[in-house]
Structure formats: structure tokens, C-alpha cells
DRENBABA-103176 format. One record per atom (N, C-alpha, C, CB): residue number from 0; atom name; x, y, z. Coordinates in steps of 0.1 Angstrom, whole numbers, m for minus. Each point is the difference from the previous one (the first is absolute). Glycine has a CB too. Example, Ala and Ser with C-alpha at 12.3 -4.5 7.8 and 13.67 -1.06 7.14 Angstrom:
! DRENBABA-103176
REC     n   atom      px      py      pz
REC     0      N     132     m57      78
REC     0     CA      m9      12       0
REC     0      C       9      12       0
REC     0     CB     m19     m12      12
REC     1      N      15      23     m19
REC     1     CA       9      11       0
REC     1      C      m8      11       8
REC     1     CB      12      m6     m22
***
This chain:
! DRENBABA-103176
REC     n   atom      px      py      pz
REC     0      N     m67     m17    m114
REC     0     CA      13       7       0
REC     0      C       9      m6      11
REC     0     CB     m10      21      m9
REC     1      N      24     m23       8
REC     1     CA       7      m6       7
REC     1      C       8      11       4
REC     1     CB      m2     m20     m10
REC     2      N       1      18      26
REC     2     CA      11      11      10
REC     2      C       5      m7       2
REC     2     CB      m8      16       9
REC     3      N      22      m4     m14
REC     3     CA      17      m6       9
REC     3      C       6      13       3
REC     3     CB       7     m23     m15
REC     4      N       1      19      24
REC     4     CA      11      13       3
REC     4      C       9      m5      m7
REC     4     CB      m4      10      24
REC     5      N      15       7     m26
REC     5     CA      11      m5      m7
REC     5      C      12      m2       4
REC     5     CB     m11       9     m12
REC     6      N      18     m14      11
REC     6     CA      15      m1       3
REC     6      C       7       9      m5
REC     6     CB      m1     m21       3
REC     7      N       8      24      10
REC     7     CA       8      11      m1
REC     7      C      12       3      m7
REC     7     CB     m10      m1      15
REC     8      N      14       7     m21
REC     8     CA      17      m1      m7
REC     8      C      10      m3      10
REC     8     CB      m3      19     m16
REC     9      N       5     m13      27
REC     9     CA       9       1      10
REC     9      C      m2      m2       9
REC     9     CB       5       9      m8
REC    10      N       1     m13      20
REC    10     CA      m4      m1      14
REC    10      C       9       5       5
REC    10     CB     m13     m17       2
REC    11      N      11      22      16
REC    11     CA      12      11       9
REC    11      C       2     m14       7
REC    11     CB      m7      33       4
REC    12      N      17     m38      m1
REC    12     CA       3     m11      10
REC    12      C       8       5       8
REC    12     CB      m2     m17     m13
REC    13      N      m6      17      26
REC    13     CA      12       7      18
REC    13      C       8     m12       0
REC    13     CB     m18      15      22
REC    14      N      31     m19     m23
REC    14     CA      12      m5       8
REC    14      C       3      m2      11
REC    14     CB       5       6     m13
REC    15      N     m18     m10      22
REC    15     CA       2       1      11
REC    15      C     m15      m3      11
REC    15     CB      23      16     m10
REC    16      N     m25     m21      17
REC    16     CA     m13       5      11
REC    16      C      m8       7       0
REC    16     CB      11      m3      10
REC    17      N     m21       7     m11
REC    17     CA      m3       9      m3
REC    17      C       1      15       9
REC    17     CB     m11     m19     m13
REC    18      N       9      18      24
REC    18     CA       6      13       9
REC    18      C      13       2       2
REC    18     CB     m17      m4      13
REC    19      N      27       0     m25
REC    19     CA      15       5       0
REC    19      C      m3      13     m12
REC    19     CB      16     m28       7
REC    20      N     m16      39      m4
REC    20     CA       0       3      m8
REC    20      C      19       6      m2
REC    20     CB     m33       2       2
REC    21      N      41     m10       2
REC    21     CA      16       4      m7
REC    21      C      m3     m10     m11
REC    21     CB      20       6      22
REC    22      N     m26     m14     m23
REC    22     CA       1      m8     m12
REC    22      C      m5       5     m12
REC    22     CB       0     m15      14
REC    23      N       6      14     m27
REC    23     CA      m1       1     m11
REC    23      C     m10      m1     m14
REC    23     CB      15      m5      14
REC    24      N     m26      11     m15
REC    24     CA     m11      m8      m9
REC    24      C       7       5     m15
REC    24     CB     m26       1      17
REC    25      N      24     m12     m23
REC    25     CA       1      m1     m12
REC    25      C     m12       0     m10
REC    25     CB      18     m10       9
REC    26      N     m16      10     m21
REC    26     CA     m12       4     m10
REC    26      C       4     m10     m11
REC    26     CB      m5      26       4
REC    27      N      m1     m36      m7
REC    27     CA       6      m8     m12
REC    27      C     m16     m10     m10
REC    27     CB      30      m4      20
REC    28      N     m23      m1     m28
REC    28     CA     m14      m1      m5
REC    28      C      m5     m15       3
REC    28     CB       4      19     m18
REC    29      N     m20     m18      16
REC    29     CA      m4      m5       3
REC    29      C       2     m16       1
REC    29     CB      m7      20      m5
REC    30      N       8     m22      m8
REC    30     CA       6     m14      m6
REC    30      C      13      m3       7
REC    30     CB     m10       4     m23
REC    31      N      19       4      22
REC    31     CA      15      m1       9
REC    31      C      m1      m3      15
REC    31     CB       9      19     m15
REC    32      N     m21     m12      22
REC    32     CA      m3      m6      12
REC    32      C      m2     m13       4
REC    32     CB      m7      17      m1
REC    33      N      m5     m23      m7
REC    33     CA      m4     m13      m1
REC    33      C       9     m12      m4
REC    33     CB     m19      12      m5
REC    34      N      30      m7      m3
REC    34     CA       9      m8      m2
REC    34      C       9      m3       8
REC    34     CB      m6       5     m15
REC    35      N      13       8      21
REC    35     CA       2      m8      13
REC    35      C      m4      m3      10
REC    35     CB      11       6      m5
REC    36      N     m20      m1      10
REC    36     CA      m4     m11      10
REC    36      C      m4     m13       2
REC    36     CB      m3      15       1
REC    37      N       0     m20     m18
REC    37     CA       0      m9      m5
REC    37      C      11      m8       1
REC    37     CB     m16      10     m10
REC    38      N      28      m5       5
REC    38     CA      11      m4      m2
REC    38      C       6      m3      21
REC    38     CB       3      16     m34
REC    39      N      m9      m9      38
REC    39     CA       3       5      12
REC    39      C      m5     m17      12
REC    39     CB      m6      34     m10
REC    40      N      m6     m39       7
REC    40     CA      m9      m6      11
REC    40      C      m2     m13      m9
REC    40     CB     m12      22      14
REC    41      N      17     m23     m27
REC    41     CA      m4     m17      m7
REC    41      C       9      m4      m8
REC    41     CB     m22       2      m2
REC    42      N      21     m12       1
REC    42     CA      12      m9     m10
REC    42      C      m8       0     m13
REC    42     CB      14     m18      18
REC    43      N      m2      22     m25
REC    43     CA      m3       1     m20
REC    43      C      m1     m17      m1
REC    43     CB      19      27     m12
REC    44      N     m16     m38      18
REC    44     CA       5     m14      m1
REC    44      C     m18      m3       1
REC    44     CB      32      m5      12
REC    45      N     m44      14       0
REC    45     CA      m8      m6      m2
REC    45      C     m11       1     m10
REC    45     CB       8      m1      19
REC    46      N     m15      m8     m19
REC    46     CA     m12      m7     m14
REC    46      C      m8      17      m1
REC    46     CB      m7     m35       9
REC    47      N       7      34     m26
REC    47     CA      m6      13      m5
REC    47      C      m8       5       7
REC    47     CB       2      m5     m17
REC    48      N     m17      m8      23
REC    48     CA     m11       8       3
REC    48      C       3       2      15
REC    48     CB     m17      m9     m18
REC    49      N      25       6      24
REC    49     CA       2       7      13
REC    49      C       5      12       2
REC    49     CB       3     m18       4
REC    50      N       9      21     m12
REC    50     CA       4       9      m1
REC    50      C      m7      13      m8
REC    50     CB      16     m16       5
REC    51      N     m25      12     m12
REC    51     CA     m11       9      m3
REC    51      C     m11       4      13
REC    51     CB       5     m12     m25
REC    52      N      m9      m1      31
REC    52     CA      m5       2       9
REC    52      C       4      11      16
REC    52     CB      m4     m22     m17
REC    53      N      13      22      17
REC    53     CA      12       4      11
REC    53      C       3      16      m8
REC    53     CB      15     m29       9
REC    54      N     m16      30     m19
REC    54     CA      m2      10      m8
REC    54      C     m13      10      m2
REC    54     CB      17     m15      m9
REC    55      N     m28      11       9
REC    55     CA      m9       2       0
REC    55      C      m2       6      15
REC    55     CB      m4     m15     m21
REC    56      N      13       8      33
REC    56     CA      m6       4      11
REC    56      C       8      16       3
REC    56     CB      m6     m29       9
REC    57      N      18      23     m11
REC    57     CA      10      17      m1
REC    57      C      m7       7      m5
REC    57     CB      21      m4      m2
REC    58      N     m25       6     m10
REC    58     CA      m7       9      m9
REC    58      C     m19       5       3
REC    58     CB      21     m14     m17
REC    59      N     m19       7      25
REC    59     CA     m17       2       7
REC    59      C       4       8      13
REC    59     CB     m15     m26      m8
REC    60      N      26      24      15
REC    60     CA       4       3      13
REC    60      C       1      15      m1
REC    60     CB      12     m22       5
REC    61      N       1      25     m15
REC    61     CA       1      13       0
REC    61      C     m11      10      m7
REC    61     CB      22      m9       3
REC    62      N     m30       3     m10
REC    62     CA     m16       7      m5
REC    62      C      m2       2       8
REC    62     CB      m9      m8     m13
REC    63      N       4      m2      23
REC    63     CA      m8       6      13
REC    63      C       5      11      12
REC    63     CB      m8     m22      m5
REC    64      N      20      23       2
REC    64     CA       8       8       8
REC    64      C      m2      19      m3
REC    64     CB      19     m25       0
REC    65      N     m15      21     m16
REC    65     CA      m6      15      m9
REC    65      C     m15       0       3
REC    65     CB      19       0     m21
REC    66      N     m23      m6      17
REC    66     CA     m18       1      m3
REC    66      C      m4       3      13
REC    66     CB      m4     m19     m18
REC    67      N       5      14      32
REC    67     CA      m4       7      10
REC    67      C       6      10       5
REC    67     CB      m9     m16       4
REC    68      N      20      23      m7
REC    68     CA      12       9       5
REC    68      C      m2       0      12
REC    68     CB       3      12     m17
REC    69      N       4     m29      20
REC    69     CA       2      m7      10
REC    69      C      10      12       7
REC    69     CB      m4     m27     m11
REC    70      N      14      31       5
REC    70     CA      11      10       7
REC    70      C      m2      15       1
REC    70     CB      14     m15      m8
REC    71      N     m22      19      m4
REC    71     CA      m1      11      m4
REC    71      C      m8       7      11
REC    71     CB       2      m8     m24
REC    72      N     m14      m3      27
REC    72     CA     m14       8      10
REC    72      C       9       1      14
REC    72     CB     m27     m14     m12
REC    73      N      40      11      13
REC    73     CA       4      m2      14
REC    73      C      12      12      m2
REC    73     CB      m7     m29       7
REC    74      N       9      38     m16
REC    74     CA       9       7      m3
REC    74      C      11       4      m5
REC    74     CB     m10      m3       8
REC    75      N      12     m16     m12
REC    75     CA      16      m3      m6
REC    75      C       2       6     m11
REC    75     CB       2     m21       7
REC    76      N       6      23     m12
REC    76     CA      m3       7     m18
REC    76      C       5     m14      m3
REC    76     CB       5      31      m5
REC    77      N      m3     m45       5
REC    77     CA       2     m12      m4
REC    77      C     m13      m5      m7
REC    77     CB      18      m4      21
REC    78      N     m14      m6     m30
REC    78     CA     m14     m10      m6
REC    78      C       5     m18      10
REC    78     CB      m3      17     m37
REC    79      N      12     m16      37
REC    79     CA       5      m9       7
REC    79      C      14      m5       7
REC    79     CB     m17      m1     m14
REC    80      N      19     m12      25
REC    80     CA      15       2       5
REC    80      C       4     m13      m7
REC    80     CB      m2      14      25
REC    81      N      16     m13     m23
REC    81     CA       7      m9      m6
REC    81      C       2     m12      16
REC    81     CB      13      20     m23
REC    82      N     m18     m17      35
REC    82     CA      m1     m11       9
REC    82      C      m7      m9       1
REC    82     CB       7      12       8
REC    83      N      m3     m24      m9
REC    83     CA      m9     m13       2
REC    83      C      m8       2      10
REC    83     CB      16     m15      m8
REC    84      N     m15      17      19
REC    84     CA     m10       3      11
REC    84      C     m13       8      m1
REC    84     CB      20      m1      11
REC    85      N     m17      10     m18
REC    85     CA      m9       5      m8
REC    85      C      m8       0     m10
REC    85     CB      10       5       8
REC    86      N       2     m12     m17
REC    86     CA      m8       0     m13
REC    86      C       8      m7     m12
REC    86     CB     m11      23       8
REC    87      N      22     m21     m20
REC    87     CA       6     m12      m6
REC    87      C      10       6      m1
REC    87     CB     m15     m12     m10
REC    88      N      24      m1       8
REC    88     CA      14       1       0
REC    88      C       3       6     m11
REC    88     CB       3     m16      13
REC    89      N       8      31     m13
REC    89     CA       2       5     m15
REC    89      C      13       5       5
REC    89     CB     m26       7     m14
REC    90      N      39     m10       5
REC    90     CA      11       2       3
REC    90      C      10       7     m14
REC    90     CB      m8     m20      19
REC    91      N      10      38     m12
REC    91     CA       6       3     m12
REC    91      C      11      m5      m9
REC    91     CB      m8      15      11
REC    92      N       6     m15     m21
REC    92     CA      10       3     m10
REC    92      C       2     m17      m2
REC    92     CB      14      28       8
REC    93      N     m22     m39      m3
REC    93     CA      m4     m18      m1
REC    93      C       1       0     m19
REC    93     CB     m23      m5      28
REC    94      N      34      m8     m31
REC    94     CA      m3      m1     m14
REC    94      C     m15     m11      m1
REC    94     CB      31       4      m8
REC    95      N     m39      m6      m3
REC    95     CA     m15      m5       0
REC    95      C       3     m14      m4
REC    95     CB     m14      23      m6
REC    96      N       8     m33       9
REC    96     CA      m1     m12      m7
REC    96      C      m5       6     m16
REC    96     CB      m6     m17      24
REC    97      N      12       4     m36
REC    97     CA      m7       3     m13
REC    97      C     m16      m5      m4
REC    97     CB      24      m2      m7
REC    98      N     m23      m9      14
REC    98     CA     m15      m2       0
REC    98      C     m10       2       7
REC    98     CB       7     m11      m7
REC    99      N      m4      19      22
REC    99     CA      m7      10       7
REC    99      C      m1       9      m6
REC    99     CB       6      m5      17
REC   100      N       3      13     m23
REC   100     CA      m3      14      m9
REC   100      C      m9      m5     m12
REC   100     CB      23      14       5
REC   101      N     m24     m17      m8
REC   101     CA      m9     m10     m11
REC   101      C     m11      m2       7
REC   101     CB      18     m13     m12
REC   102      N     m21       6      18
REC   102     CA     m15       0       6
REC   102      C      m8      15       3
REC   102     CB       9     m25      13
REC   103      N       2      26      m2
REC   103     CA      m9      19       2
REC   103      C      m1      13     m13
REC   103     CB      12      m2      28
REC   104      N      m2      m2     m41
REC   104     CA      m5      10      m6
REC   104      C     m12      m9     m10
REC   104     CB      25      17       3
REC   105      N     m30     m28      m1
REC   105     CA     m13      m9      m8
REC   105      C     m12       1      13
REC   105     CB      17     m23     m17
REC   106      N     m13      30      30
REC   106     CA     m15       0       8
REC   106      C       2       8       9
REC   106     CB      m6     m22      m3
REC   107      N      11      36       4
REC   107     CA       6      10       6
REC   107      C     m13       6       5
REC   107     CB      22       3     m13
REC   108      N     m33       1       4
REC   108     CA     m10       5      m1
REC   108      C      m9     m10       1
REC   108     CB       8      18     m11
REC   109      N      m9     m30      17
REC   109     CA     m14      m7       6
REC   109      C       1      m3      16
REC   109     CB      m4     m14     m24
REC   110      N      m7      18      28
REC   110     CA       5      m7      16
REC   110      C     m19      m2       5
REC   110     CB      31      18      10
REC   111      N     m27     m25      m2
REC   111     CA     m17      m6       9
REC   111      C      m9      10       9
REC   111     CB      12     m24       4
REC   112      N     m23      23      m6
REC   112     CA      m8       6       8
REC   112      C     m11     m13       0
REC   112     CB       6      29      m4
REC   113      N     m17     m26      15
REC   113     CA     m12      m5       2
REC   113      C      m8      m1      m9
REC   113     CB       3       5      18
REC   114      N      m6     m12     m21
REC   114     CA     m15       4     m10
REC   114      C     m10       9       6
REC   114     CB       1     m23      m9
REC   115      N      m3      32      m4
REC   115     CA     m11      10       5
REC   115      C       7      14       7
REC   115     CB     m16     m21       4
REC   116      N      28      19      m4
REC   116     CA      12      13       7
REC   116      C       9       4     m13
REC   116     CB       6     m12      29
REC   117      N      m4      22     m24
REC   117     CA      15       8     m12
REC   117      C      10      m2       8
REC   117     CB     m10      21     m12
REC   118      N      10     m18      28
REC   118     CA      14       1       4
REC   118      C       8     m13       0
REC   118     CB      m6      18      12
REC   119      N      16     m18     m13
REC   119     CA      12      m8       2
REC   119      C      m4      m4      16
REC   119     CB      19      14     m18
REC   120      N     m17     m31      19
REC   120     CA       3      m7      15
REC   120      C      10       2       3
REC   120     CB     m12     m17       0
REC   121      N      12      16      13
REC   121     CA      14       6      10
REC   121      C       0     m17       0
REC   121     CB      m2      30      19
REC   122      N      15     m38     m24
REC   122     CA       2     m14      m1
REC   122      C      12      m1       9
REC   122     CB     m11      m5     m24
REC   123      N       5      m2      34
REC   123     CA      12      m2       8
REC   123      C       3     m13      m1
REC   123     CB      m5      17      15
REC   124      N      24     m15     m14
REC   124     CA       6     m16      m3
REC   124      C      11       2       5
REC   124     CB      m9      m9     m21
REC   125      N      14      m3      22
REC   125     CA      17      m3       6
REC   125      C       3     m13      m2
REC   125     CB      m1      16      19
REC   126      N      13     m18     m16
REC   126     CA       9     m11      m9
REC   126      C      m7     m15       3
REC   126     CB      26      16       3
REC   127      N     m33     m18       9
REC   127     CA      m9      m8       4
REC   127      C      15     m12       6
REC   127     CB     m29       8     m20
REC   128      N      44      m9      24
REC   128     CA       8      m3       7
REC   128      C       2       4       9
REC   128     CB       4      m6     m12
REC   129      N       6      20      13
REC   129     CA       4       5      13
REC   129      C     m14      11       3
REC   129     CB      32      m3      m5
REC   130      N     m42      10       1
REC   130     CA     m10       7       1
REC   130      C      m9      m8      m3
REC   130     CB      10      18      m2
REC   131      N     m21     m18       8
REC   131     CA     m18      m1      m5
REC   131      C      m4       3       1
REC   131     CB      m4      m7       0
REC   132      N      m6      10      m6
REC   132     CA     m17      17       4
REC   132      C      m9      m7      m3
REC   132     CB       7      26      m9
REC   133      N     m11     m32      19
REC   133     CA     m18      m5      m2
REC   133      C      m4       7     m11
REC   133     CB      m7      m2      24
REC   134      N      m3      m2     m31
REC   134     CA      m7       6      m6
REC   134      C       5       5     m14
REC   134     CB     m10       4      22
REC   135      N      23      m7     m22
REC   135     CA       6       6     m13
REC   135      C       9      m8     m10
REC   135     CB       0      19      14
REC   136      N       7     m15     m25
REC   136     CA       6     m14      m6
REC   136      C      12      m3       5
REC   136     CB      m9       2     m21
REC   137      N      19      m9      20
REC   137     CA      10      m9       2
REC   137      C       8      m2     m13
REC   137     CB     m15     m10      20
REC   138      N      23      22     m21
REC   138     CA       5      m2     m15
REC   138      C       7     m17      m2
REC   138     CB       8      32      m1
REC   139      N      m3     m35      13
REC   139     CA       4     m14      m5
REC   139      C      m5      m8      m3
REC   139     CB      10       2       9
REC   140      N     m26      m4      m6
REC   140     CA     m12      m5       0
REC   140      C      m5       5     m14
REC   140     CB      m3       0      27
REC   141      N       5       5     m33
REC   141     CA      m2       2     m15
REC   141      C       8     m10      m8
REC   141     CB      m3      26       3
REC   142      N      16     m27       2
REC   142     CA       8      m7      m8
REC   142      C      m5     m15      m4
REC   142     CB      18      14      11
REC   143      N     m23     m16      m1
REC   143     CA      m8     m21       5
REC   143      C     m14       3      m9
REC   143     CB       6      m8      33
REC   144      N     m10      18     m31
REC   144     CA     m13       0     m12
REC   144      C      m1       1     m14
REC   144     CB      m7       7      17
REC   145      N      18       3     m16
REC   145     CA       8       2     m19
REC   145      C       0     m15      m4
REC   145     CB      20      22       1
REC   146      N     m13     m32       9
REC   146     CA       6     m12      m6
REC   146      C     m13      m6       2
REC   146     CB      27      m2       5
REC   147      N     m36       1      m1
REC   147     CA      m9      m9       4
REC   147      C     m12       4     m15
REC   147     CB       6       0      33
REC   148      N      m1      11     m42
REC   148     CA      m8       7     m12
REC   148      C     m10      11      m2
REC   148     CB       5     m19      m4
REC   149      N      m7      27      20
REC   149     CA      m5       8       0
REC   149      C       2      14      m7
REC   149     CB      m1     m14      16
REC   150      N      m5      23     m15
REC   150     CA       3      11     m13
REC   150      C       1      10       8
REC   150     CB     m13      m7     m21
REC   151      N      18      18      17
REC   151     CA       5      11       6
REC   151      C     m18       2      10
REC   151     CB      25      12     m23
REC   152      N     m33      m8      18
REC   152     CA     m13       4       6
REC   152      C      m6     m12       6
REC   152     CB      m4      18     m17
REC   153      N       8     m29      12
REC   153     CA     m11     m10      12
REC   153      C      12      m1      14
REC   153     CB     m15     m22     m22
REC   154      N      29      26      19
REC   154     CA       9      m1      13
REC   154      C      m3      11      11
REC   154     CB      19     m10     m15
REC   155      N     m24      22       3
REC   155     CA      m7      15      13
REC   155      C     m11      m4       6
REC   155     CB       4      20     m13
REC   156      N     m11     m28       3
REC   156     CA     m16      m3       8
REC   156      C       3      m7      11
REC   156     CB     m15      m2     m20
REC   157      N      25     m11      21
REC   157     CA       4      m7       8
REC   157      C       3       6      15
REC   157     CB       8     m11     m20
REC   158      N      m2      21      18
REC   158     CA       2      10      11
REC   158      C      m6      11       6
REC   158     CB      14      m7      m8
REC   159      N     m22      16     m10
REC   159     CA      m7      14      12
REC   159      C     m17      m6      m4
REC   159     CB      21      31      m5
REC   160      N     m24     m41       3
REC   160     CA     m14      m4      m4
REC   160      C      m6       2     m15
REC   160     CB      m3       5      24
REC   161      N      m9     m14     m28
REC   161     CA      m1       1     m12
REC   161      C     m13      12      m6
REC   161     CB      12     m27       3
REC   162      N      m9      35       8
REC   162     CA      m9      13      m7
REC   162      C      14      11      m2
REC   162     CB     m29      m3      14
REC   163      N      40      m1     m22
REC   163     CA       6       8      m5
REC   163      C       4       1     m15
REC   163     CB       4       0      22
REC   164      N      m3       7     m27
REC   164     CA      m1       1     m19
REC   164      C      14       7      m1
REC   164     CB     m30       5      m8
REC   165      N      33      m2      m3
REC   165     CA      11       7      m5
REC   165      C      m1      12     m10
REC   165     CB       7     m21       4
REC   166      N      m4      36       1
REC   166     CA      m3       7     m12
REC   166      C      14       2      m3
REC   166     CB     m24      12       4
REC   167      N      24     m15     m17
REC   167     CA       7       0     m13
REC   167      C       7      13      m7
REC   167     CB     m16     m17      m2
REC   168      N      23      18      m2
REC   168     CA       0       9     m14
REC   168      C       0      18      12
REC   168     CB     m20     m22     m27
REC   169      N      23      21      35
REC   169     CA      m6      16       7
REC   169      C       7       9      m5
REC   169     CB      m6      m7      21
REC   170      N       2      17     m28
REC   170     CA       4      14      m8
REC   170      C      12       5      14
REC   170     CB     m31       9     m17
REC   171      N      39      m2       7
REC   171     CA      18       5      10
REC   171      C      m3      13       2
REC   171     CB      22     m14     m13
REC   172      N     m26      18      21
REC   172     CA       1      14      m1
REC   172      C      16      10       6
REC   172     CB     m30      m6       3
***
């Protein structure tokens, strides 16, 4: 039997830091999240499997955020913030790239874990120019490997190691 958690319809996104609480959370859906932030941190200009890739990591990111109630266990009534310092860039009322919205509604519901784990990796990355994070991807650094013919999953392995898999298809609850 195959365990997955499910993705959620909706997420509450704080507008802000997280200890502001004058700031704003919002409730929007799932898919709508992912897209912008997507639309938010990558260029629709780069190669499919990067951007799939770079997609896959947003979409694993904020899993892991819900899935450990990263915010929740600390009191926030938030699933997540809209500050880069924190966590990913998501900017209200952003119109979406067409072929970003296109990718996240064909892989909205897959994201990486370890082999032999259900939860979602906490995948840490940054633009790998003006930021770097040891240990994590380098969205620009996707772009050189897309061109070089890498595939969306050999460019993750590239970065979080090759004991990670992809679950697929995860039921919406």
C-alpha cells in the first residue's frame, strides 16, 4: 500500500513576518498559491524541466510547512508567510505566467520525499546569484542543467541527493 498525505484545497498565507500579527492572512487555493510563487521567484522563458523542477521544490516546500505545522505548533493560525526570509515569495492579486499555470495544474499534487518516508522534504533553495544555501538548489543552476538535458528529477537528485523519489497523483482533500 502506498502512503501519501493529501493536499490541501486551500492554504491561510500571513502577509507579513511572522510575529506581525497587524498583517493580513489570506486563504486562497492551493494551486493559486503555487502559481504565484512560481510566477513570483522564476522565469516562464526557463527550459520545461527546470521549471518543473523549481516547481516541484515550491510545491514540496509548502507541504512541508503544512505537514509539520511548521506555524501551527507555534500558535500562528497561518499554514504559511508570504516572506522570503522565511519562506516563498507570494504576492497578492500577481497575474500567473501561462505556462507556469500549466505546469502546476499537470503536477500540483506530486512533490519529493525520501525514500522509505511519507513526509514532504523541507527543500531548501535560492536563486544561487545574489543568495546561496549550501546544501540546497540554485534555481539558476537548474537552468544550466535543463540545457545540459537533465530531467526535472535527475536536476532534484542533483541537488537534495539521489535517495529521493516522487509521489505522484496525491488525493486533494
Amino acid at each position: 500500500m502506498d502512503l501519501q498525505l493529501k493536499i490541501p484545497e486551500n492554504i491561510v498565507v500571513h502577509l507579513g513576518v511572522p510575529s506581525d500579527t497587524s498583517a493580513q492572512n489570506v486563504t486562497v487555493p492551493f494551486t493559486d498559491y503555487i502559481k504565484n510563487v512560481a510566477s513570483s521567484e522564476i522565469y516562464p522563458t526557463w527550459p520545461d524541466s527546470s521549471l518543473r523542477a523549481n516547481i516541484l521544490a515550491q510545491i514540496t516546500f509548502v507541504l512541508n510547512r503544512i505537514f509539520t505545522e511548521h506555524y501551527r505548533s507555534q500558535g500562528y493560525n497561518f499554514d504559511i508567510t508570504n516572506t522570503e526570509a522565511y519562506d516563498q515569495a507570494f504576492i497578492p492579486g500577481r497575474d500567473y505566467f501561462e505556462n507556469i499555470s500549466q505546469i502546476v495544474d499537470d503536477i500540483f499534487n506530486t512533490y519529493i520525499v525520501r525514500e522509505g518516508n511519507i513526509n514532504p522534504i523541507f527543500p531548501r533553495f535560492c536563486n544561487g546569484t545574489t543568495s546561496k544555501c549550501p546544501g540546497g538548489m540554485s534555481q539558476w543552476g537548474t537552468v544550466d542543467l535543463a540545457n545540459q538535458g537533465y530531467t526535472p528529477i535527475e536536476i532534484l537528485r542533483y541537488y537534495y541527493g539521489d535517495d529521493i523519489v516522487l509521489v505522484e497523483n496525491a488525493p486533494v482533500a
